[in-house]
C-alpha positions in Angstrom: 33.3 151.0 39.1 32.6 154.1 36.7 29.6 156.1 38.1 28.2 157.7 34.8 26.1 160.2 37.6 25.7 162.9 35.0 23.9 160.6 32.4 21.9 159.0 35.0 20.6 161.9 36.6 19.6 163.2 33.2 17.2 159.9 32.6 16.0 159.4 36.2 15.5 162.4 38.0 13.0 164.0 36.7 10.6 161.1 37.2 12.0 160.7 40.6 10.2 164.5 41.2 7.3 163.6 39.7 6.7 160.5 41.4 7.0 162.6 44.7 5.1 165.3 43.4 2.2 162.1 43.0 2.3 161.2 46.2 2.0 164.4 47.9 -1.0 165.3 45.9 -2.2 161.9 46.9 -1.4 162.6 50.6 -3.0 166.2 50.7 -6.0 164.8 49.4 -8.8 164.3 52.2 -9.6 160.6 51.1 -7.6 157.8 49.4 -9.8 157.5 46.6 -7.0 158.3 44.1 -4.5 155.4 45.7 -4.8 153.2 42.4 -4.2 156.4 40.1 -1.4 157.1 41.7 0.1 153.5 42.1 -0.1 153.4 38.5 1.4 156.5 37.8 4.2 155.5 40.0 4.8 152.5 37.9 4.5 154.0 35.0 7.3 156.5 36.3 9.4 153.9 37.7 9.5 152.3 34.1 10.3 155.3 32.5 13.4 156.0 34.6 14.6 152.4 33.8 18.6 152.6 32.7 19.8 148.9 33.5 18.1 145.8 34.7 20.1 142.6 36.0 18.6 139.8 34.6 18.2 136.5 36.5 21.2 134.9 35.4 23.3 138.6 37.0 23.9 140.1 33.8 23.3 144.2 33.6 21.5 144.6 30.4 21.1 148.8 29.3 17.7 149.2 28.5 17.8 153.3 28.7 18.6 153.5 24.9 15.6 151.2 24.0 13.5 153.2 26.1 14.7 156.6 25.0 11.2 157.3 23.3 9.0 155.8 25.9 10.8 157.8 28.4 10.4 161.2 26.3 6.7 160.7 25.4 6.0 159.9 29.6 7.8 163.2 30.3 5.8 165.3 28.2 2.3 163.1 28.8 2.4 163.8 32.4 5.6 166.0 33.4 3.6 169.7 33.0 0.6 168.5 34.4 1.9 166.7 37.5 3.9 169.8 38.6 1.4 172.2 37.8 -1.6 169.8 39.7 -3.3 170.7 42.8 -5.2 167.5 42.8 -4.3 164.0 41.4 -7.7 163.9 39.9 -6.5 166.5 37.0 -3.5 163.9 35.3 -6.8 160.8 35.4 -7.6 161.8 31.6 -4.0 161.1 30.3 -3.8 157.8 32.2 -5.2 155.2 29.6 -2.3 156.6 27.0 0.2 156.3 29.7 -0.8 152.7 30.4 -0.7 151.7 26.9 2.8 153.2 26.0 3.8 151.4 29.3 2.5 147.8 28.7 3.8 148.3 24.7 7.4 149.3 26.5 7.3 146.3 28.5 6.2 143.6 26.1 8.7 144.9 23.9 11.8 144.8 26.1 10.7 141.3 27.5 10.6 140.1 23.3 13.8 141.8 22.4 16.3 141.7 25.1 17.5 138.7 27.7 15.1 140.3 30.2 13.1 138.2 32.6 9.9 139.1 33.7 10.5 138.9 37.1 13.7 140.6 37.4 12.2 143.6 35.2 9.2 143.9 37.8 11.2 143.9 40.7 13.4 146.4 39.3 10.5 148.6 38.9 8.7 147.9 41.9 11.2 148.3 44.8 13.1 151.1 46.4 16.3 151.2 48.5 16.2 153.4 51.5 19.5 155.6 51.4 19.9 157.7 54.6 22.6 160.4 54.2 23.6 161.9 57.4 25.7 165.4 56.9 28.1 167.4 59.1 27.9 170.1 61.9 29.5 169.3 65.1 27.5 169.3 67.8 23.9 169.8 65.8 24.2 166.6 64.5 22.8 165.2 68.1 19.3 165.4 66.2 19.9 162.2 64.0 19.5 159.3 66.4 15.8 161.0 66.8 15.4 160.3 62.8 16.7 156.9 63.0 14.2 155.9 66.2 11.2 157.5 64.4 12.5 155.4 60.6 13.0 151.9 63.1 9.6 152.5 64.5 8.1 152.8 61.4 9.6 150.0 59.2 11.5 151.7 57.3 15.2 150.1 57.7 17.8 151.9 55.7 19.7 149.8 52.6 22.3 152.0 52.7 23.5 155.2 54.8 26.5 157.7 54.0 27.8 160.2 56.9 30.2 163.1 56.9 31.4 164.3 60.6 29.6 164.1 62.9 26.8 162.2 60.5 29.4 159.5 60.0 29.7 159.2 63.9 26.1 158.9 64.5 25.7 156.9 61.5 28.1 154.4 63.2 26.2 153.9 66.1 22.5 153.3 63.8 24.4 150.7 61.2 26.1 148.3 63.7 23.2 146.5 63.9 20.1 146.4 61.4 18.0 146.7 64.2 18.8 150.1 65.9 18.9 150.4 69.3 19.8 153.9 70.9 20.7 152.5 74.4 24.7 151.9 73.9 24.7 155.5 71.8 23.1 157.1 75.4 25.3 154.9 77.7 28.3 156.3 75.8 27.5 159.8 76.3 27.2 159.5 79.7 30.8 158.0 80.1 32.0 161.3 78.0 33.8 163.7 78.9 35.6 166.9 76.7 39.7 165.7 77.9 38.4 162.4 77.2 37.6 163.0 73.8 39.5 165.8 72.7 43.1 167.1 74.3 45.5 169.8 73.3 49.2 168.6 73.2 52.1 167.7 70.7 52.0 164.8 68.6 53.3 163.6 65.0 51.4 163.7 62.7 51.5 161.1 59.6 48.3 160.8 57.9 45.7 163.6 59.3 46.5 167.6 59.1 47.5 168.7 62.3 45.3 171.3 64.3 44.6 172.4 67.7 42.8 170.0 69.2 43.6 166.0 69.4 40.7 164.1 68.6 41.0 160.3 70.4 37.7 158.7 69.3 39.4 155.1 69.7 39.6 156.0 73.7 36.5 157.4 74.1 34.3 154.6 71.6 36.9 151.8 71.1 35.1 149.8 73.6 31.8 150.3 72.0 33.2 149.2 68.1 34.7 145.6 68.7 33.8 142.8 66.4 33.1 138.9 68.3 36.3 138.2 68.1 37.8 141.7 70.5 39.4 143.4 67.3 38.3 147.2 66.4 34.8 146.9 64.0 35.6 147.7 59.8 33.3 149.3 57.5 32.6 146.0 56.1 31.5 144.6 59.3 28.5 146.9 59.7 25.4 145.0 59.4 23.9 148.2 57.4 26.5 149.1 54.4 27.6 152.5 55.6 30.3 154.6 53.7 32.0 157.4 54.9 33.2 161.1 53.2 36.9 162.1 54.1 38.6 164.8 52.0 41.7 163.5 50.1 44.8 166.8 50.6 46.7 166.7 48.2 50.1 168.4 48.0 48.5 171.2 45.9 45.7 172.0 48.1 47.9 172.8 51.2 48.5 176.5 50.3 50.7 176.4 54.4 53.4 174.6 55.8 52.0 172.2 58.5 52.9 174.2 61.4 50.4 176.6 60.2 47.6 174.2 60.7 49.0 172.8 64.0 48.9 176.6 65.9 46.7 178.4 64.0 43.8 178.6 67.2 46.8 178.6 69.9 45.8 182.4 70.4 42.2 181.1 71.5 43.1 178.6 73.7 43.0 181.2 76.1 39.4 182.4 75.9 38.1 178.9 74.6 38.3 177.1 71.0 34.8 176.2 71.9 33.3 180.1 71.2 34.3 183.3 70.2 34.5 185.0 67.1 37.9 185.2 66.6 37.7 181.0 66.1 34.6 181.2 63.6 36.4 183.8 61.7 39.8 181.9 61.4 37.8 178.7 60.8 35.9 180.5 58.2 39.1 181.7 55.8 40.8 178.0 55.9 37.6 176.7 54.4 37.0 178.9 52.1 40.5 178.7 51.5 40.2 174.8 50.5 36.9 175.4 48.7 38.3 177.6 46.2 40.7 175.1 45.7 38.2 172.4 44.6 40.5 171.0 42.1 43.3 170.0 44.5 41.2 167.8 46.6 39.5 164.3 46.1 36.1 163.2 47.6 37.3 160.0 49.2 34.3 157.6 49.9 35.5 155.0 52.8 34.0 151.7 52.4 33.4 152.0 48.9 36.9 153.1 47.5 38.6 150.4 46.4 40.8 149.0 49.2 38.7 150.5 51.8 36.0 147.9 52.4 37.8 147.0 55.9 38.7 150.5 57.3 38.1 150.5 60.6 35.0 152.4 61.4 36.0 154.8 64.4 39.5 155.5 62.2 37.0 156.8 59.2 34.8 158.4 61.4 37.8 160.5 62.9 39.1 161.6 59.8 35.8 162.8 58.1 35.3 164.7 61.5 39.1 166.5 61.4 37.9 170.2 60.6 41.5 171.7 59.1 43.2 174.0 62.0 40.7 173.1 64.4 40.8 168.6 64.7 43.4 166.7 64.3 43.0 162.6 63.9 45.1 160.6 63.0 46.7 156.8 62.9 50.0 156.9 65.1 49.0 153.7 67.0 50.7 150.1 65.9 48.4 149.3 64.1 50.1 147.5 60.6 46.7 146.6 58.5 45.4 150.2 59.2 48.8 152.0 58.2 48.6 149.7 54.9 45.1 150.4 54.0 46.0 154.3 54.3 49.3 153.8 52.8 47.4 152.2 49.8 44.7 155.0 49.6 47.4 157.8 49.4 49.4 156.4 46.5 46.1 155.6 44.7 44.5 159.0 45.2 47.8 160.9 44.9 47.0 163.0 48.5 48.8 163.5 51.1 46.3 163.6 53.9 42.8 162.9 55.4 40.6 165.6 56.2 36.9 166.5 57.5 34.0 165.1 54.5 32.5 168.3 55.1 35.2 170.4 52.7 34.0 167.8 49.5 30.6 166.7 50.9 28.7 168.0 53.9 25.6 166.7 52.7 26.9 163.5 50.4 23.4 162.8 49.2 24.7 161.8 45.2 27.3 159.4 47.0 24.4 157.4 48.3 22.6 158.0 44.9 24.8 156.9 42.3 25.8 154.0 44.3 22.4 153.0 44.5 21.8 153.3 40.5 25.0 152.0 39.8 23.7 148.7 40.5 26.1 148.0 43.6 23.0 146.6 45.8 21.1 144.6 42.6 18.3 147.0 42.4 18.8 151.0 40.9 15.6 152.5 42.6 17.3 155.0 45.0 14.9 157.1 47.6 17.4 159.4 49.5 16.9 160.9 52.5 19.3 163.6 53.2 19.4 165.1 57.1 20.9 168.4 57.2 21.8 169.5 60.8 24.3 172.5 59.6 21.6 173.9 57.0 21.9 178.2 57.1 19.7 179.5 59.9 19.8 183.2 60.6 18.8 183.1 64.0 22.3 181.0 64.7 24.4 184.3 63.3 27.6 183.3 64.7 27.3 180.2 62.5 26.0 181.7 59.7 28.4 182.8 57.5 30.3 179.0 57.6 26.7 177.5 57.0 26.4 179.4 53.4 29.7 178.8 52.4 29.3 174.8 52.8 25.7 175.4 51.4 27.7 176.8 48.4 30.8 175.2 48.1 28.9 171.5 47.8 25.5 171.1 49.7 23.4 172.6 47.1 24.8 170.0 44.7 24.4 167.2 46.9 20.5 168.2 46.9 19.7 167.2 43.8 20.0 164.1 44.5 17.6 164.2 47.7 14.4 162.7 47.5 13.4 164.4 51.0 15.8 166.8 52.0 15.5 167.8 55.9 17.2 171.0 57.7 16.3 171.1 61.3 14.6 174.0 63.3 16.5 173.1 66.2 20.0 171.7 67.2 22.3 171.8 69.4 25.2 174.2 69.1 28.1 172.7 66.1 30.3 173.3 69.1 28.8 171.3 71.4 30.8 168.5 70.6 30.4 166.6 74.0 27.1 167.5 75.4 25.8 166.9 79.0 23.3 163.4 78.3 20.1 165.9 79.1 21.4 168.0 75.8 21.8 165.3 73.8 18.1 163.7 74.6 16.8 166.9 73.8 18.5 166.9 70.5 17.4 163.2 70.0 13.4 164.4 70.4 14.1 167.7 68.2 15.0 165.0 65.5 12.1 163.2 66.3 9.7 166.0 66.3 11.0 167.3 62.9 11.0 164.2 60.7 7.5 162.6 62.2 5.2 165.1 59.9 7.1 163.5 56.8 6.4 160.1 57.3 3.6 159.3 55.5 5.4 160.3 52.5 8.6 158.1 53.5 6.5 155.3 53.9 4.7 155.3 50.9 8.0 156.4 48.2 9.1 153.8 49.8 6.6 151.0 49.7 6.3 148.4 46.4 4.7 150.0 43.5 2.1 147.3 42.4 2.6 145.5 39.2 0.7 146.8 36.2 -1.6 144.5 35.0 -1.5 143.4 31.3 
């Protein structure tokens, strides 16, 4: 699959804004007079960002040439005027000539191209829900309180991407379509920091060695079996959830491996959990790697070739390595895991798996461009990105490492967003293994912060209705 992001952004995003820039007008507004305006102005948006359409017999047919003009003349009709509104009400005089080019548009790709109606209308009309869950260690104990209030509310994700500790929760929401937090809070209470994580010498064959040992298939393995007792694969999850590892290659390891293995032995002593002295060390290996952007890959598990049947607490564990600081790896016998990495190493020319954070943090154009690329039928992608490692100058310690991922990739990874959320309050990154009370807290700190936002979920969300002729 070729992702042509770059042309597709260009055509669709800027209609994406503007439909969300509708709706909140709509939603600020003290009645719902305006609904139908602004149902038609989100079809008429929806059409304009049209690049493909699959047809009824599954054939992708490229309309975004043919609708090159209508697109254009949509953009300047409504674009200044939408951004610049403080009411819907102020756009009402353009909408006649906005419906007309709209209805021309359609009768003329339904006449000229093999286009069913139906297919064309649903295309339009629908939404997938993409829910990108980024790294932070510890502060990523506020997503299960998103995922409750999105089950309570309908809104059931079509697709969700995690990096770290993202990917871990993510796990726990996508076994099942129906998310239930029970098994995620049984399992914290079984947890304990030398169950999870230990400090001794092993080989190392596929992860970068660190400090700490990181055994998520003794802490979780229990909690990740398919019906028939074998270890859960990507491919098995009942929501489609990928997962961001950073691909080493030989290039991008400017240290011999030893270097890696030892380089927080000296704060072993006083703690890897705290201190400066860690955040500091931690802080020049990744910026070390992300001035080295060239010499590592963005490897999306479950959606790179070969990867469909990774096995999910194995994926989890590598996007969560953090160079120097995590090591995972695969040194059980375990033959259709070592050929599935052995395969993604010779394809992607690297040499090990690392933490998603380092190409990714926030992977919010992985979810995106997966979306548009036609992978799940429909192209109409609404993102929701969760941010629990987003810069916050009241958590100083934390700061500095928080503006270099914001930099390195995170700011990126926004434009692609539809609602992008950073979170007031979280749990310390280092509080890796909290006590259950901590992470229920967390859990309602989620809660509390997504709830305001979602009447605007719910209705970006919700079927446009279908433009009369």
């Amino acid at each position: 699959m070729i992702y042509d992001t770059e042309r597709w952004a260009q055509r669709r995003r800027v209609f994406d804004r503007l439909e969300a820039k509708a709706v909140r007008l709509l939603l600020a507004a003290s009645t719902n007079d305006a609904l139908p305006v602004v149902q038609a102005i989100r079809y008429a948006l929806s059409f304009a960002r049209l690049t493909q359409i699959r047809n009824v017999a599954g054939v992708d047919v490229d309309v975004s040439g043919p609708l090159h003009l209508f697109a254009r003349d949509i953009e300047q009709t409504l674009g200044q005027k939408l951004n610049e509104a403080d009411n819907i009400w102020s756009v009402v005089g353009d909408m006649p000539r906005v419906l007309t080019l709209t209805r021309q548009a359609r009768e003329s790709l339904l006449s000229h191209l093999p286009i069913d109606r139906e297919s064309l209308e649903e295309e339009v009309t629908t939404r997938k829900l993409v829910v990108v869950s980024g790294g932070g260690g510890g502060a990523g104990y506020v997503y299960p309180g998103c995922y409750e209030v999105l089950e309570r509310n309908g809104l059931i994700p079509d697709l969700m991407v995690g990096t770290s500790i993202g990917s871990l929760m993510s796990l726990f929401r996508a076994r099942r379509r129906l998310f239930d937090p029970a098994p995620m809070v049984a399992a914290s209470k079984r947890l304990w920091w030398s169950r999870v994580f230990r400090v001794l010498e092993t080989q190392n064959r596929y992860g970068l060695p660190a400090t700490l040992r990181l055994y998520l298939h003794a802490a979780l393995g229990r909690l990740f079996l398919n019906s028939d007792g074998e270890p859960l694969s990507l491919s098995e999850m009942e929501i489609p959830l990928y997962i961001i590892a950073a691909g080493f290659t030989v290039d991008a390891l400017k240290h011999d491996l030893g270097y890696y293995e030892h380089l927080l032995d000296g704060e072993l002593s006083t703690g890897v959990r705290g201190g400066v002295r860690t955040g500091v060390k931690v802080l020049g290996l990744l910026r070390e790697f992300f001035s080295t952007r060239e010499s590592l890959r963005e490897v999306v598990l479950g959606r790179a070739e070969g990867t469909e049947d990774f096995d999910v607490l194995d994926a989890s564990g590598f996007s969560s390595a953090i160079p120097g600081v995590i090591h995972y790896d695969v040194l059980r016998d375990d033959p259709r895991m070592k050929r599935i990495l052995d395969d993604l190493y010779a394809r992607h020319g690297i040499t090990r798996l690392g933490d998603g954070g380092i190409v990714a943090n926030v992977p919010a154009r992985v979810g995106w461009e997966t979306v548009v690329s036609g992978k799940f039928g429909r192209r109409n992608a609404f993102v929701l990105a969760l941010d629990c490692f987003a810069p916050n100058p009241r958590k100083l310690p934390w700061y500095p490492v928080q503006q270099a991922a914001r930099s390195a990739n995170v700011d990126a990874d926004r434009e692609f967003a539809d609602l992008y959320m950073s979170f007031p309050r979280t749990l310390s990154p280092v509080n890796l293994v909290p006590p259950v009370r901590d992470a229920l807290l967390a859990i309602r700190w989620g809660r509390e912060a997504l709830e305001p936002e979602v009447p605007f979920l719910k209705m970006m969300v919700s079927p446009i209705p279908v433009l009369g002729d």
